[in-house]
RODO-2510 file (C-alpha; in nm, 4 decimals, decimal comma):
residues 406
     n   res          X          Y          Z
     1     x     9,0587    11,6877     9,2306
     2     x     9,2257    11,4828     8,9822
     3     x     9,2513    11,1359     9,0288
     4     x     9,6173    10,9650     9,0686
     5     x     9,6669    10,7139     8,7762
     6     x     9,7132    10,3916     8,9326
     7     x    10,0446    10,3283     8,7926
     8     x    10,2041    10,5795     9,0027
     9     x     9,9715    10,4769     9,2783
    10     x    10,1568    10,1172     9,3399
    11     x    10,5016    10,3208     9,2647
    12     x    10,4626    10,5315     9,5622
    13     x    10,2843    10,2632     9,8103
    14     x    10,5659    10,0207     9,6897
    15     x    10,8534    10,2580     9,7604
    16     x    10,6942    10,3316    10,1128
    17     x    10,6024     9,9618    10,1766
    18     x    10,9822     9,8741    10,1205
    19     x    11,0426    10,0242    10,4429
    20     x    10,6964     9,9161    10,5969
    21     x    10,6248     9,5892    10,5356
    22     x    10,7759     9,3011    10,7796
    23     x    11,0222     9,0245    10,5649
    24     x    11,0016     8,6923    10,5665
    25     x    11,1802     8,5616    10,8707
    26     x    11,4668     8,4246    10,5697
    27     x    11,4885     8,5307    10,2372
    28     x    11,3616     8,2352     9,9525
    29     x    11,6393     8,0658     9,7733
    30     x    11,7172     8,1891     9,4701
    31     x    11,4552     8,1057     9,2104
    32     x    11,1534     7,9856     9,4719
    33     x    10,8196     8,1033     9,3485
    34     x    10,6230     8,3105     9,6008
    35     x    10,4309     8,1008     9,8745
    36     x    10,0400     8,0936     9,7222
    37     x     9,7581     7,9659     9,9562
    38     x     9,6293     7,7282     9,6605
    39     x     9,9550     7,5567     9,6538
    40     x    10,0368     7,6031    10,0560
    41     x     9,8322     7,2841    10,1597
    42     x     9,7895     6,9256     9,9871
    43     x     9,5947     6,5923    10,0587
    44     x     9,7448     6,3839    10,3029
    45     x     9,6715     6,0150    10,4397
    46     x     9,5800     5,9468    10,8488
    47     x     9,7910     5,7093    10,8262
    48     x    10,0791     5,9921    10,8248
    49     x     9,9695     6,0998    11,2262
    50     x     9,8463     5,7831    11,3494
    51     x    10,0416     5,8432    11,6859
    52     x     9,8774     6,1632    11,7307
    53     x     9,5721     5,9064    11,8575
    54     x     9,8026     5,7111    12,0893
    55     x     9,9779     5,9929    12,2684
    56     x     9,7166     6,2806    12,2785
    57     x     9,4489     6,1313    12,4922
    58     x     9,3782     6,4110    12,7061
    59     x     9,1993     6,6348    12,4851
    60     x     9,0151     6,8533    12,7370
    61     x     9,2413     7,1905    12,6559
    62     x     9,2608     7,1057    12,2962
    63     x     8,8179     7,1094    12,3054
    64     x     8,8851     7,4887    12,4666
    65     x     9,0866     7,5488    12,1810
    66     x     8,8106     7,4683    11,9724
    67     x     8,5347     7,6504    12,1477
    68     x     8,7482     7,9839    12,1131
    69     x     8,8108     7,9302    11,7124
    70     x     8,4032     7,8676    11,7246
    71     x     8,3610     8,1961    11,8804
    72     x     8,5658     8,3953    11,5887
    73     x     8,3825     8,1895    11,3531
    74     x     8,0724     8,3736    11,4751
    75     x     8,1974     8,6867    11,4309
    76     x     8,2301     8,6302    11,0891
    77     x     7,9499     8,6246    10,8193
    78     x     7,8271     8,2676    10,6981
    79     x     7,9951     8,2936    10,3788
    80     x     8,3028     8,4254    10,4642
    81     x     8,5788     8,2080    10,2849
    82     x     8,8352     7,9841    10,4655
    83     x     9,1037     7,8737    10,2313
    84     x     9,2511     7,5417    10,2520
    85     x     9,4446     7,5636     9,9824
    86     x     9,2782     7,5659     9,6480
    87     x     8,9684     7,4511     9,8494
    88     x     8,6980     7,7449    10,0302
    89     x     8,4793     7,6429    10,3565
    90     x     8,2247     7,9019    10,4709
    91     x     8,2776     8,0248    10,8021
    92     x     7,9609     7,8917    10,8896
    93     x     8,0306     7,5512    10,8176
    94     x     8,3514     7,6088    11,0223
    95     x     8,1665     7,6859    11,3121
    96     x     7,9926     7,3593    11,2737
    97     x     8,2933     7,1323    11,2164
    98     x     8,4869     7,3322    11,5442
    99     x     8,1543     7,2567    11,7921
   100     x     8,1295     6,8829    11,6699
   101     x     8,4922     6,8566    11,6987
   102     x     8,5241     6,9902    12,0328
   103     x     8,2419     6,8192    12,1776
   104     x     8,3783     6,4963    12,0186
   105     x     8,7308     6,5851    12,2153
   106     x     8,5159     6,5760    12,5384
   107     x     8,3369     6,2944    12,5077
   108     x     8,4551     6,0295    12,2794
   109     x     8,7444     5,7770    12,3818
   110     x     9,0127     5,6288    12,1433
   111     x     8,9332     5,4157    11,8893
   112     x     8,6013     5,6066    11,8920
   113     x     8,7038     5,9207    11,8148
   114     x     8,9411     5,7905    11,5675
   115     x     8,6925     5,6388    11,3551
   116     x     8,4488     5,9590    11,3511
   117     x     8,7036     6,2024    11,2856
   118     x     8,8924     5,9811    10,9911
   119     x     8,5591     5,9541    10,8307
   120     x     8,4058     6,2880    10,9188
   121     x     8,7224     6,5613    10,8193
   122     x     8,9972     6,5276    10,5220
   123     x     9,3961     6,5552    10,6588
   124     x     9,5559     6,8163    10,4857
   125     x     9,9728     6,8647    10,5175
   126     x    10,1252     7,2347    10,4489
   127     x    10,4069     7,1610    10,1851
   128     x    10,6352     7,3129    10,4227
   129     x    10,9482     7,5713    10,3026
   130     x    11,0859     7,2392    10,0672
   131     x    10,7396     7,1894     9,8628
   132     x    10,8262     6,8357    10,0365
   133     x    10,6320     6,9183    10,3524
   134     x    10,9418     6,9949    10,6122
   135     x    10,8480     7,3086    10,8653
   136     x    11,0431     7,4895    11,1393
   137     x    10,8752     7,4724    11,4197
   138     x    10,9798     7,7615    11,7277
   139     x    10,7560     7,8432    12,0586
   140     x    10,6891     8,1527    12,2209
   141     x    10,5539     8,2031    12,5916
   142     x    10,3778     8,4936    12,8107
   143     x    10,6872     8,6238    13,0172
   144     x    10,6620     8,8171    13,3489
   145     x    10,8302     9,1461    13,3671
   146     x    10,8526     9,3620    13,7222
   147     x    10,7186     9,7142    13,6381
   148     x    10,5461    10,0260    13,8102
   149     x    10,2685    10,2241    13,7037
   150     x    10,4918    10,5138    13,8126
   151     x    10,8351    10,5758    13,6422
   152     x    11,1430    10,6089    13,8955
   153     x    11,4754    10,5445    13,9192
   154     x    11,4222    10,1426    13,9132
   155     x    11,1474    10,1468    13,6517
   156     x    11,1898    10,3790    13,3654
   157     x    11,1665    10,2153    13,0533
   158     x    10,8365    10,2579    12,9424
   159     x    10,5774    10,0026    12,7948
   160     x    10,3710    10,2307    12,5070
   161     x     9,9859    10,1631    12,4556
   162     x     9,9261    10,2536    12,0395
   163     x    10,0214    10,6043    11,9639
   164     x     9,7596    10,8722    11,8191
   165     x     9,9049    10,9792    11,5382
   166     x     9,9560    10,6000    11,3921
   167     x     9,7714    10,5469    11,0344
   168     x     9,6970    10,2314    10,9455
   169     x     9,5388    10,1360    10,5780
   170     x     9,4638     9,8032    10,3990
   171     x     9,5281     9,9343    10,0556
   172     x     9,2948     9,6864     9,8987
   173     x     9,0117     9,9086    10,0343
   174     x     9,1344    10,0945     9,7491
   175     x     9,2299     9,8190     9,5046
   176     x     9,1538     9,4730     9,5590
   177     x     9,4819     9,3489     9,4158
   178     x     9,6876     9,5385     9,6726
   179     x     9,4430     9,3684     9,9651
   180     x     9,6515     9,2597    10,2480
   181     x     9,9005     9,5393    10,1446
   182     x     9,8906     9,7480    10,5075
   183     x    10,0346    10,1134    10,5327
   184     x    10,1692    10,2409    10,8448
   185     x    10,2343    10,6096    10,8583
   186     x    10,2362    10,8993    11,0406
   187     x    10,1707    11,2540    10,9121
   188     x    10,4637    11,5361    10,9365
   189     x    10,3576    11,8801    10,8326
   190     x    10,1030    11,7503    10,6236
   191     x    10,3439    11,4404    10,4339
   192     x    10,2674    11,1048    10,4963
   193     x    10,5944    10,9497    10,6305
   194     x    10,6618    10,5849    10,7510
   195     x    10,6416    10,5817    11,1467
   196     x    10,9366    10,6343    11,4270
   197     x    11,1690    10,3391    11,4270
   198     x    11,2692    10,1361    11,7287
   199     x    11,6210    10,4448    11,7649
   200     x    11,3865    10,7284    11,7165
   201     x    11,1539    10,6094    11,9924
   202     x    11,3810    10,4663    12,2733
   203     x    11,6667    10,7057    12,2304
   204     x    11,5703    10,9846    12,0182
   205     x    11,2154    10,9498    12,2586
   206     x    10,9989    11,0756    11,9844
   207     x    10,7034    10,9646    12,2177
   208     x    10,8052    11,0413    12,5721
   209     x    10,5936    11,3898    12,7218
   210     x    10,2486    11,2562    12,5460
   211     x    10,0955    11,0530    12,7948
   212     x    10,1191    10,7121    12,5889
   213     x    10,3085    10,4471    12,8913
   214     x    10,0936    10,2047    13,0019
   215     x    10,3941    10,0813    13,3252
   216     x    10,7325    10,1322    13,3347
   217     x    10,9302     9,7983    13,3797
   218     x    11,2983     9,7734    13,5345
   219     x    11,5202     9,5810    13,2561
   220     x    11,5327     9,7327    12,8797
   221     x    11,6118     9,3183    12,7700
   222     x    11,2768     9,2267    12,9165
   223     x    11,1059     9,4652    12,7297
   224     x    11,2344     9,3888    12,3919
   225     x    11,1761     9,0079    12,4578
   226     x    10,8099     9,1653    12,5163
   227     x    10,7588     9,2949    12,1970
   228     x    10,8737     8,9552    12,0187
   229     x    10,6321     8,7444    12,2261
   230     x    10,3327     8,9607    12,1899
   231     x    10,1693     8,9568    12,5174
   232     x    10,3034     8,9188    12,8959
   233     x    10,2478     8,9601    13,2612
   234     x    10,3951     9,2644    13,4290
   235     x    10,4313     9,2173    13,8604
   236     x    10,3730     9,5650    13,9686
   237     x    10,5319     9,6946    14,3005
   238     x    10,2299     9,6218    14,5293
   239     x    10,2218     9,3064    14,4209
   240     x     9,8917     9,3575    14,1702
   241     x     9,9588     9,1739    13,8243
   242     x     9,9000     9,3868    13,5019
   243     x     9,8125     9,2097    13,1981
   244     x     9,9038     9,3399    12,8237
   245     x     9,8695     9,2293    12,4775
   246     x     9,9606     9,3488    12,1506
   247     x     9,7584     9,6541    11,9883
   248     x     9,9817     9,7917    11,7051
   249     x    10,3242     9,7640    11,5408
   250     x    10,5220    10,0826    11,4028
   251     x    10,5204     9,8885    11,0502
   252     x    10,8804     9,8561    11,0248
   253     x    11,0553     9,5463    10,8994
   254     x    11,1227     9,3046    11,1638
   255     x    11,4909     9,2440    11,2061
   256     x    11,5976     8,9366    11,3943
   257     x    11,9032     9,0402    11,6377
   258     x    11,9892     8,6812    11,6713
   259     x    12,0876     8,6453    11,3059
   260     x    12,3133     8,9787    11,3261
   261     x    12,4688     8,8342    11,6541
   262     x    12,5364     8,4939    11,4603
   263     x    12,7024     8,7119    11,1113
   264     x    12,9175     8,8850    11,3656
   265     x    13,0360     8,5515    11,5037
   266     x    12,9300     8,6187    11,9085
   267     x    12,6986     8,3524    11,8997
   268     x    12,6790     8,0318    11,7479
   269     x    12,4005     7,9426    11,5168
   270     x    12,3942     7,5617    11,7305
   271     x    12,2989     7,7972    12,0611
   272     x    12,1525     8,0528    11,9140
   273     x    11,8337     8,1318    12,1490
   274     x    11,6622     8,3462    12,4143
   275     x    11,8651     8,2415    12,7182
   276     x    12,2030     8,2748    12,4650
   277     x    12,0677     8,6816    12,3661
   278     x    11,9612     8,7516    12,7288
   279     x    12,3060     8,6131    12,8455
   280     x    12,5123     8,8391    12,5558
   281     x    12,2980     9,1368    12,6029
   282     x    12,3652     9,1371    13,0051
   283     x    12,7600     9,0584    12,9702
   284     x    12,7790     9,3799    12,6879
   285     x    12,5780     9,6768    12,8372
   286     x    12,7626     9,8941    12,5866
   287     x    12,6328     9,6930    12,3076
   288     x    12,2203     9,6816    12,3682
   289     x    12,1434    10,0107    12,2264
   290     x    12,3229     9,8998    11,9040
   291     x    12,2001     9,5731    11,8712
   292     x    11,8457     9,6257    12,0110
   293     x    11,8182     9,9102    11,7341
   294     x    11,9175     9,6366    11,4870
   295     x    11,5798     9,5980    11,4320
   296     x    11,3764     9,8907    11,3982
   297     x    11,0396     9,7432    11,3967
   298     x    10,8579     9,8659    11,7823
   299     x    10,4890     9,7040    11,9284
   300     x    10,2552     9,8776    12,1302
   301     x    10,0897     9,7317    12,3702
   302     x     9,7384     9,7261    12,5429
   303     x     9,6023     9,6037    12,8849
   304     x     9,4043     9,3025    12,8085
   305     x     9,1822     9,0952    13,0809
   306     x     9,2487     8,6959    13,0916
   307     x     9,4704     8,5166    12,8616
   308     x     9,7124     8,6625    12,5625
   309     x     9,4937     8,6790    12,2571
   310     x     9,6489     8,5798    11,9141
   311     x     9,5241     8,7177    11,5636
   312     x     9,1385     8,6105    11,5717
   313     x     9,0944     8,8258    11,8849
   314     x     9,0577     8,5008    12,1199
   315     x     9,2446     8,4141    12,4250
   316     x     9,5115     8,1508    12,3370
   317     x     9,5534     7,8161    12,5369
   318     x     9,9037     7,6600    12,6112
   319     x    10,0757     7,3534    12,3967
   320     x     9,7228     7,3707    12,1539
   321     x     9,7520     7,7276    11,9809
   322     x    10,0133     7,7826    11,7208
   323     x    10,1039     8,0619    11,5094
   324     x    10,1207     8,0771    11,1361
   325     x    10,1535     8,2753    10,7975
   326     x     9,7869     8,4063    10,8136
   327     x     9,8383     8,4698    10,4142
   328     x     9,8644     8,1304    10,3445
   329     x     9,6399     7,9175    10,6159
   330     x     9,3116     7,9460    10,7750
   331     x     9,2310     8,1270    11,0667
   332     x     9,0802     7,9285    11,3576
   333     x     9,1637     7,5704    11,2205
   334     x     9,1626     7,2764    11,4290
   335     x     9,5341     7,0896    11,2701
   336     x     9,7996     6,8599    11,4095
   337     x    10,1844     6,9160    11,4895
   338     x    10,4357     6,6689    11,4529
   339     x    10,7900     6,7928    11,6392
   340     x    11,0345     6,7436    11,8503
   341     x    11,0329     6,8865    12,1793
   342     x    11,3474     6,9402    12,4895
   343     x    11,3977     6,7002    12,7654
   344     x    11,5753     6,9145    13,0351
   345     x    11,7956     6,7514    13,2997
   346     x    11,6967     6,8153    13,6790
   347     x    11,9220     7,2002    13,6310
   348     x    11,6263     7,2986    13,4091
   349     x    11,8693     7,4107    13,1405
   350     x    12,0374     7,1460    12,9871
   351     x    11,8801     6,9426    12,7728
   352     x    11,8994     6,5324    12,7968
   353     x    11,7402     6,4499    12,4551
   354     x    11,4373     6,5699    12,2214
   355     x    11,1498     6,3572    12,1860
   356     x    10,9075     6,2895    11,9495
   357     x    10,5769     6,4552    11,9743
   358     x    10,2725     6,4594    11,7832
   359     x    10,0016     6,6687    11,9168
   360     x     9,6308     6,8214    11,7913
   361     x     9,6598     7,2363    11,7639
   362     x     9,4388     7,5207    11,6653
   363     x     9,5436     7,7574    11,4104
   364     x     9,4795     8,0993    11,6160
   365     x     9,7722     8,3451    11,5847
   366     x    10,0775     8,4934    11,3593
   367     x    10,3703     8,6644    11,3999
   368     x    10,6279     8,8883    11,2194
   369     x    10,8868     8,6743    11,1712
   370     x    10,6663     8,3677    11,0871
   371     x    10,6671     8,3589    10,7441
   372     x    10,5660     8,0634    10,4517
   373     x    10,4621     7,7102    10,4778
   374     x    10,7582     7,6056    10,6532
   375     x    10,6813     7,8342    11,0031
   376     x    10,5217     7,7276    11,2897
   377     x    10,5379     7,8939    11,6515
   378     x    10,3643     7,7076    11,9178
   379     x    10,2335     7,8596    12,2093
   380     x    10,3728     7,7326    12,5785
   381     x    10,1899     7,9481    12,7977
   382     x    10,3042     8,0950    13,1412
   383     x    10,5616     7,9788    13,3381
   384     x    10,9627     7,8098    13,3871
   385     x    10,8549     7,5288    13,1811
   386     x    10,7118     7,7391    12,9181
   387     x    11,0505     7,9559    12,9129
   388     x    11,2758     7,7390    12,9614
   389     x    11,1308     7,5142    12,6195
   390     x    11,0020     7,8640    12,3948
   391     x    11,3880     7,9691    12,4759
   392     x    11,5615     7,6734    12,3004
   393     x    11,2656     7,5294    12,0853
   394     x    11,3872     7,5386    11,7310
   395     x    11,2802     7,1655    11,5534
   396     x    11,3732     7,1575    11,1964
   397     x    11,2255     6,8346    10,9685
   398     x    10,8675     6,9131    11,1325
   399     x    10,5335     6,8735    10,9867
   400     x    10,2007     7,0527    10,9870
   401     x     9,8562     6,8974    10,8902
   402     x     9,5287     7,0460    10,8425
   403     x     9,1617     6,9032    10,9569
   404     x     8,9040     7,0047    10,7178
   405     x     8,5722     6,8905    10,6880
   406     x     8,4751     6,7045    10,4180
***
């Protein structure tokens, strides 16, 4: 068989990719070079998080943090790369820097650990979505839906696991300058076509009949706040608790309903957030299927054991693991988030005030719609506290540092 010229190779995968390939979560300004991993990250001075020493002094969860990155760092081969920016670290030298750190965390006090880690790792800051270092930070949480393993009359919108027929390549297994270039596809009477969108499978129900729900849940909203968290907790009916995490995506572009809903003037960009969508979405029933379909992009889902797992395959641990661009910053890495974060009055929904907070992360998932130097999501965990601040949480003039060995 002859072979396809390259040229028309990356003509067809780019046409098909255009309606693939996830966006950034908001297009570059006009004339902004693409984000590049050597330029994502630059030196930075301790002096720049000294309060990170002063407020985060119970470092206990953060060390667990640290002792799950050390456990992908395993899996990995002792030269694979790390990129800090222009700068490589083996994996196995990762693994080293993650178990001193972590057993540092656990038993060293203040100015002790201060002075071991300033002279033992370099501080690194990502030069944010301004080249200036400013980052967006959001949160996202593990909800709790109410489901069934059987559908009925209450529970019928379904939770899928990963269809059958879903393709997935990494086109650089065919060229390495297309690596990190992933198809999604589907074959229809012997065609490769992209797979059902978010309309095709919830109304048109391309996949009902074939055996693929994992539960049925009871609310349609819950479900598509699912799929943009990643992982959750569903209550079933006798009162056993079924875990699931993310498996797949249908490779469509993810399309952020809150952004249509602030174009069309329903709801402000200033309270713009989950509890504003949830509250829209329930006072216009007529309106979900429209809206919802917005964005076409669909997750399936898997039953998982323990925790929600981010992109390194390790559980993730509340207020320590955060989410970023995995194109631009190394998985696993032990860094440091400077934010603000909501003070709630006694109601639980109001907030008082946001407050400074500098805290020590671990670099351990990604997301769709978390895109460039200047994203951050930040895991909350389980619980009201978790949803009530991953609901609001949106902290512009943030910053993001890097702990690297030296």
């Amino acid at each position: 068989m002859k072979m396809i010229n390259k040229t028309w190779f990356w003509f067809i995968v780019s046409v098909f990719l255009a309606s693939c390939q996830p966006p950034p979560s908001e297009p570059p300004p006009v004339g902004e070079p693409k984000p590049l991993v050597e330029t994502s990250l630059e030196p930075a001075s301790w002096s720049e998080i000294q309060g990170v020493f002063a407020s985060d002094v119970n470092l206990q969860t953060w060390a667990g943090a640290l002792e799950q990155s050390a456990v992908y760092y395993q899996r990995l081969s002792a030269t694979a790369p790390l990129k800090f920016g222009s700068r490589k670290v083996d994996a196995s030298v990762m693994l080293q820097a993650t178990r001193a750190l972590a057993k540092a965390a656990r038993t060293m006090k203040g100015a002790d650990f201060e002075r071991w880690l300033t002279d033992e790792y370099q501080l690194l800051r990502s030069t944010g979505s301004d080249q200036n270092g400013q980052v967006l930070v959001t949160a996202y949480y593990e909800p709790l839906l109410h489901g069934s393993l059987k559908r009925s009359k209450k529970y019928h919108f379904p939770l899928y696991r990963r269809p059958d027929d879903l393709l997935e390549a990494d086109l650089g297994d065919w060229y390495a300058d297309l690596k990190g270039k992933r198809l999604v596809a589907r074959l229809d009477a012997g065609r490769l076509t992209p797979y059902y969108d978010r309309a095709e499978i919830d109304r048109k129900k391309k996949l009902e009949s074939r055996g693929l729900e994992l539960v049925w849940v009871d609310d349609v909203i819950d479900a598509f706040f699912l799929q943009i968290q990643g992982s959750g907790r569903v209550l079933l009916e006798n009162g056993e608790v079924l875990r699931v995490g993310y498996h797949s995506a249908n490779g469509r572009p993810y399309r952020a309903i809150g952004k249509l809903l602030i174009e069309e003037k329903e709801i402000s960009k200033e309270n713009m957030g989950l509890p504003a969508l949830r509250e829209w979405l329930t006072q216009h029933p007529d309106q979900i299927e429209r809206v919802l379909e917005y964005n076409p992009s669909y997750v399936f889902f898997k039953r998982i054991e323990g925790g929600p797992e981010g992109n390194i395959a390790v559980p993730l641990t509340a207020w320590r693991s955060i989410a970023t661009d995995h194109r631009l910053f190394p998985k696993g890495a032990p860094g440091i988030l400077k934010t603000t974060l909501p003070v709630f009055e006694h109601d639980g929904k109001t907030v008082r005030q946001w407050r400074d907070d500098v805290r020590f992360v671990v670099n351990q998932d990604t997301g769709g719609a978390i895109r460039g130097p200047g994203r951050v999501d930040l895991f909350t965990g389980f619980g009201d506290e978790a949803e009530r601040v991953a609901g609001i949480m949106k902290s512009e003039g943030s910053a993001l540092y890097f702990i690297m060995p030296k």
